[in-house]
C-alpha positions as CSV (number, residue, x, y, z in Angstrom):
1,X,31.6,50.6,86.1
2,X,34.0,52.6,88.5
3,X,34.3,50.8,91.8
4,X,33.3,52.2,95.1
5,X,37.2,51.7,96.1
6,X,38.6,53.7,93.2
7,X,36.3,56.6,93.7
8,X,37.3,56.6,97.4
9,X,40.9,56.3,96.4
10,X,40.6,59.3,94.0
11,X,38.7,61.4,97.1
12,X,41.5,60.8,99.1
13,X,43.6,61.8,96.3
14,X,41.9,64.6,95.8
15,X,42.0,65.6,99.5
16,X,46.1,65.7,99.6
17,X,45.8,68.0,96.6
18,X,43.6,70.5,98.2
19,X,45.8,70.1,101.2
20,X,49.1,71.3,99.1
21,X,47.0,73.6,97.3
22,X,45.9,75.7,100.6
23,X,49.3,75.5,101.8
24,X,50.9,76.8,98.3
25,X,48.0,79.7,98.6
26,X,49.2,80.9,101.9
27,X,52.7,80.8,101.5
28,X,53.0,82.4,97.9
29,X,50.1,85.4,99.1
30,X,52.4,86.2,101.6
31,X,49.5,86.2,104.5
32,X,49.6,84.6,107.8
33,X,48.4,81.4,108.1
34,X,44.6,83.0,109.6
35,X,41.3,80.9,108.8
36,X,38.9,83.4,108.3
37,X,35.6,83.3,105.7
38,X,37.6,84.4,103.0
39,X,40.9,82.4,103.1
40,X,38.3,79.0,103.5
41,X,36.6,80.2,100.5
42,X,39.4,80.6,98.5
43,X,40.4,77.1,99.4
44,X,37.2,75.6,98.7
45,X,37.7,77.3,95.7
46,X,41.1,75.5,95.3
47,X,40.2,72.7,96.6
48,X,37.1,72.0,93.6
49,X,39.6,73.1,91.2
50,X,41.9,70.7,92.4
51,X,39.0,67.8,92.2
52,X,37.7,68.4,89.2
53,X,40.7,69.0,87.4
54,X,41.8,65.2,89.0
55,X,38.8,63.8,88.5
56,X,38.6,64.7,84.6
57,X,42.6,63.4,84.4
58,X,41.6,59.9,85.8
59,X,38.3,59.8,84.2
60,X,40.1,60.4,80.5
61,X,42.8,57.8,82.1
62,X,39.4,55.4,82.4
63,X,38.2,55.8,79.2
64,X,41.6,55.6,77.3
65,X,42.1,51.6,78.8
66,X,38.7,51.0,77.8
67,X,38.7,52.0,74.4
68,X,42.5,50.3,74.2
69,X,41.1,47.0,76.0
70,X,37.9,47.0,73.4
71,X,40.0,47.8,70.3
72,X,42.6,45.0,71.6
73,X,39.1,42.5,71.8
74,X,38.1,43.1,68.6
75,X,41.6,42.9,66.9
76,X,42.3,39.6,68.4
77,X,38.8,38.0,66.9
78,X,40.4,39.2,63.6
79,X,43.2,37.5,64.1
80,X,41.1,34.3,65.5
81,X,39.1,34.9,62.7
82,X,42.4,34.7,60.0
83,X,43.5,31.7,62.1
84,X,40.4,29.5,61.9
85,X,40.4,29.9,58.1
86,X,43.9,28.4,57.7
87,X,42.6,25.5,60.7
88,X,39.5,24.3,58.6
89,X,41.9,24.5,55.2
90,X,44.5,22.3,56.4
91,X,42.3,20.1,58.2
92,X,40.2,19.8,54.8
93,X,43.4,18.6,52.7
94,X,44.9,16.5,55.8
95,X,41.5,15.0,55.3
96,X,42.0,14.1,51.6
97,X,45.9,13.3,52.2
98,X,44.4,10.3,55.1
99,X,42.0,9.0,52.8
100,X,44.8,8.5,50.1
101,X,47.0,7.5,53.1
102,X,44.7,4.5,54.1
103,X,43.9,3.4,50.3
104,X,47.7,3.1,49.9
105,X,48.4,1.4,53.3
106,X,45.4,-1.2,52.5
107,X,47.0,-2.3,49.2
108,X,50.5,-3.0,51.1
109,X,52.4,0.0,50.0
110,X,55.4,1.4,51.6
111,X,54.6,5.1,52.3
112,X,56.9,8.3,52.9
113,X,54.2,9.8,55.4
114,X,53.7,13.1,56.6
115,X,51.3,15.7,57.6
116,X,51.5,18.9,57.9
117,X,50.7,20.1,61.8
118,X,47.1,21.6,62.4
119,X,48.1,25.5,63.1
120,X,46.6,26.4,66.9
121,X,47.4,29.2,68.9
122,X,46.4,29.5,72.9
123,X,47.8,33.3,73.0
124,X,45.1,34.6,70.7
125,X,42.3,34.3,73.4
126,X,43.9,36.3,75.9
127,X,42.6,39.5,74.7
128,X,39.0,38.5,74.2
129,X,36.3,39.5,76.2
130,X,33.5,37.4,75.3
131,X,33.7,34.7,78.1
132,X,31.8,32.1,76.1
133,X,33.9,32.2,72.9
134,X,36.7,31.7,75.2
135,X,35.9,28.7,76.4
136,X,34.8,27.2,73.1
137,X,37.9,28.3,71.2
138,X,39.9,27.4,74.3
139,X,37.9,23.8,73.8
140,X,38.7,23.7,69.8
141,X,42.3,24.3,70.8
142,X,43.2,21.8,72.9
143,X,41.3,19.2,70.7
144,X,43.9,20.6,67.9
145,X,46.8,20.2,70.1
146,X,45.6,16.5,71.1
147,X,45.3,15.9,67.5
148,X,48.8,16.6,66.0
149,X,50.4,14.7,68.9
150,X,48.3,12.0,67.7
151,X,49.1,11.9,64.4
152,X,52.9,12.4,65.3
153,X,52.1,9.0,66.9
154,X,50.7,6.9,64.5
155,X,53.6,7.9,62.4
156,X,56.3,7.4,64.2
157,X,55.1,4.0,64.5
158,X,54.1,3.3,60.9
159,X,57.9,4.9,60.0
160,X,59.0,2.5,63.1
161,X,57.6,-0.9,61.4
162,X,58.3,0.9,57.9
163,X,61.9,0.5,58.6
164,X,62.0,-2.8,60.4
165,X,60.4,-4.4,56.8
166,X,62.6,-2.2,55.0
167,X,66.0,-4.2,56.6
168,X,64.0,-7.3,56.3
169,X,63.9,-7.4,60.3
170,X,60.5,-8.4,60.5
171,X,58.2,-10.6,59.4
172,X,55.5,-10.0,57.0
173,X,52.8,-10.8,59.1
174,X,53.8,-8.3,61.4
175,X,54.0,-5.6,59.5
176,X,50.5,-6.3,58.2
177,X,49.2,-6.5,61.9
178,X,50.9,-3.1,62.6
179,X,49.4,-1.8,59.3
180,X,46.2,-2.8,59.6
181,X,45.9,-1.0,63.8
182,X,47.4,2.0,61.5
183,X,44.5,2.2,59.3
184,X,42.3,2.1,61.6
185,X,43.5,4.6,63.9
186,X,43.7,6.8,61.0
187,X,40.1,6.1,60.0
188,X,39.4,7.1,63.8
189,X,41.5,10.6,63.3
190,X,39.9,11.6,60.0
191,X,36.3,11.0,62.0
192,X,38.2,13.7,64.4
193,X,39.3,15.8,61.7
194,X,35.7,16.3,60.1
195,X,34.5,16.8,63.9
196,X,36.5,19.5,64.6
197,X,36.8,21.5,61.3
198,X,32.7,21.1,61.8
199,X,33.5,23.7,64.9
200,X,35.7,25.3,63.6
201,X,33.6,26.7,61.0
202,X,30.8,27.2,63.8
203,X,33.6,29.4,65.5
204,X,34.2,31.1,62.5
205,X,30.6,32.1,62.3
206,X,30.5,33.2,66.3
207,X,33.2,35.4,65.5
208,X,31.6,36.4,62.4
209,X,28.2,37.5,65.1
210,X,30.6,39.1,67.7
211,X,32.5,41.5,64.8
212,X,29.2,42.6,64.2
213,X,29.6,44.5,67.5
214,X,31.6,47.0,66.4
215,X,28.6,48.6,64.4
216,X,27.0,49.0,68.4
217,X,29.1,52.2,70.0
218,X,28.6,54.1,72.8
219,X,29.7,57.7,73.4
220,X,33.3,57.8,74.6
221,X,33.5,54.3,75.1
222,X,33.2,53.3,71.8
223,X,32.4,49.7,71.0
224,X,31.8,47.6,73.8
225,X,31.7,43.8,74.1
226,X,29.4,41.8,75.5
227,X,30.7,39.6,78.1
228,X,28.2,36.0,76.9
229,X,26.9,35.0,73.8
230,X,22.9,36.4,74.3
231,X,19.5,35.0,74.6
232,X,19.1,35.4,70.4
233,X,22.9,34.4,69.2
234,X,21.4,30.8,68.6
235,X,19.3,32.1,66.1
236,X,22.1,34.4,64.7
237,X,24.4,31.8,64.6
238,X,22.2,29.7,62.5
239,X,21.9,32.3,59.8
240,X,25.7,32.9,59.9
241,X,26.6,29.4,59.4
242,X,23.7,29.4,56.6
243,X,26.1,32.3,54.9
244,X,29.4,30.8,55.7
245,X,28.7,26.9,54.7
246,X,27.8,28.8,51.1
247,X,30.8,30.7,50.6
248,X,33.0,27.3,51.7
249,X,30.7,25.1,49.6
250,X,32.2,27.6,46.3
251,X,35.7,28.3,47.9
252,X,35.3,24.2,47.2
253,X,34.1,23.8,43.8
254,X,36.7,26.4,42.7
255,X,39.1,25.1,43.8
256,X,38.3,21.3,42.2
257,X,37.6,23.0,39.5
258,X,41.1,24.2,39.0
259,X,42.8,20.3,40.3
260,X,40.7,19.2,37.6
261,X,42.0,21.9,35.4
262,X,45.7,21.5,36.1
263,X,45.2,17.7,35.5
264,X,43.7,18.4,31.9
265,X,46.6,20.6,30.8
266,X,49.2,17.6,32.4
267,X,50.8,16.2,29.5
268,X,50.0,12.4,28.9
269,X,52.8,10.1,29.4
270,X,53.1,7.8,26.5
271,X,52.6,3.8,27.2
């Protein structure tokens, strides 16, 4: 919508236009400077041509930043879209890599532990439109940024205690206390990690819905965004997630399917 305040600007505009117009039309005729039925109707003249003519530049003006700020919208769910894929991958094998993580610290093994950072990106929301999805992949961001520090935490201190029973600088016992409140701060993050690769895979099916958009344009404008979620997106969203849980559900088993594979075609080590 064009504001009240713009339209007045672009009057006023418009106004100092027609005033250097009528002046330019008196000087270059040549005639005194006489107001008389003609010379106002020539100005009037002037003066429309002036308007319109300013009024179609900043309306095309309008239109361009819309159709840039909608095409920016879209692009950035894309990217959102390429980003949440990689979040709920790495968060699936950070998952498996804990579980081996805490088998290995139960039975009193010395680990070389390290996993790979959750990727997150704050930047990627700037462009978007969609007030709602902003604040839910603003949420799932932050949880992702809490998360890796966390993780940085709890192993720095397992690599901490790691060392001190490495140089024989602690006792035993201690380093099985400090184990043991490591496994079970780990068992706490992967409860974290399943939680939030759970919305992250509802995000990827809101951004899925909002794509969809694109399809909707209006003349000139183009696409146009809506600026909430909608009375029916719960019911969308179900049937999207319905869709998406399927494809991940295969994206699984094929890729099991070809661990398993690989581990077949391992040559046996002889006892």
């Amino acid at each position: 919508m064009i504001s009240l305040k713009k339209l007045i600007n672009w009057a006023l505009y418009a106004l100092v236009l027609f005033l250097f117009a009528l002046i330019a039309f008196f000087i270059f005729s040549n005639k005194a400077f006489i107001l008389t039925a003609q010379t106002l109707s020539d100005g009037i003249i002037a003066f429309f041509g002036a308007f319109f003519a300013f009024i179609f530049v900043k309306f095309s003006d309008w239109l361009s930043v819309i159709r840039k700020s909608n095409a920016s919208h879209f692009n950035a769910l894309v990217k959102i879209e390429r980003l949440l894929n990689r979040i709920v991958s790495r968060l699936e094998r950070n998952i498996l890599l804990c579980r081996d993580d805490i088998n290995a610290l139960r039975s009193m093994k010395i680990l070389v532990w390290n996993l790979p950072p959750v990727p997150y990106s704050y930047e990627l929301g700037d462009d978007v439109k969609n007030i709602d999805f902003i604040n839910d992949f603003f949420t799932l961001t932050l949880d992702i940024e809490t998360l890796n520090n966390d993780i940085n935490t709890i192993i720095s201190m397992y690599e901490e205690i790691k060392s001190l029973i490495i140089n024989k600088t602690v006792t035993p016992e201690t380093y099985k206390a400090n184990v043991a409140f490591s496994t079970m701060r780990v068992a706490e993050i992967i409860k974290f990690m399943e939680n939030y690769q759970s919305e992250a895979i509802k995000l990827s099916a809101r951004v899925r819905i909002l794509l969809k958009e694109r399809k909707q344009r209006i003349f000139l404008i183009g696409a146009l965004p809506k600026k909430h979620y909608g009375k029916d997106f719960d019911k969308y969203l179900k049937e999207e997630l319905t869709i998406l849980e399927k494809e991940i559900a295969i994206s699984r088993r094929k890729s099991q399917e070809e661990i398993d594979r690989i581990k077949k075609s391992e040559p046996k080590t002889e006892q």
